[in-house]
C-alpha positions, 0 to 999 in steps of 0.5 A: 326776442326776434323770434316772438316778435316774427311770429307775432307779425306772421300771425296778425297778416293771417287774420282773418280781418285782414281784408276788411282793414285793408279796405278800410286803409283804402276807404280811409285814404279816398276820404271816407271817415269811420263812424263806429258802430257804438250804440244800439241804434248804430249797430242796427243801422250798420246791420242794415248795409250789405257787409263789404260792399260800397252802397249809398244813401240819399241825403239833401245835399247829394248821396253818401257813400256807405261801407260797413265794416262789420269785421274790421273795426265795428264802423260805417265809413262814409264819404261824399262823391268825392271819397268815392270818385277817388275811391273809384279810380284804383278800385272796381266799385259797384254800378250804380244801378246795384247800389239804387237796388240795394238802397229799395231793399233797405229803404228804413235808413235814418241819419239821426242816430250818426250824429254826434249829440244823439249819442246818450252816453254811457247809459247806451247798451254797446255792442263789443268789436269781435261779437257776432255782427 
């Protein structure tokens, strides 16, 4: 019974996911909440981001911070500047300069699509975590 269970252990730390749900541990613990990438509208919004790598997007009250998680869990996880100052002090995050560069390149962002009431059910194509992102 050990021995199954060692290897099933030993296995998992190999994933290939591994990083991503490391990072997404440590976006998570900064402040940043996972939204999935669960509809359509989402998948194609994640698709827009630059996979692993914090960018941001500008809204009324301040940007907000984005990292698609392509691999790990399907999600955007997003946080304000507070997730990414704290996010920012254990780890090397990008200028702020490359961000604003990133955000012209991919300028078609549209916050309508996170909110929880723009969700049409489950009428809504879903795209499956471990497909080609």
């Amino acid at each position: 019974m050990a021995l199954p269970l060692a290897t099933l252990v030993t296995l998992s730390a190999c994933s290939p996911a591994a990083p991503f749900l490391k990072t997404g541990d440590e976006l998570a613990h900064s402040g940043f909440t996972a939204h999935y990438a669960d509809t359509t509208e989402r998948y194609a919004m994640m698709n827009l981001l630059p996979a692993g790598m914090l960018t941001y997007r500008p809204t009324a009250t301040g940007p907000v911070y984005l990292y698609a998680d392509r691999l790990g869990c399907g999600c955007v996880y997003m946080g304000g500047r507070s997730a990414f100052a704290e996010y920012s002090r254990g780890h090397q995050a990008p200028a702020y300069a490359a961000m604003t560069a990133e955000l012209n390149q991919h300028p078609g962002w549209d916050w309508s699509v996170w909110s929880g009431n723009a969700d049409p059910g489950p009428s809504q194509p879903r795209h499956v975590i471990g497909a080609e992102w």
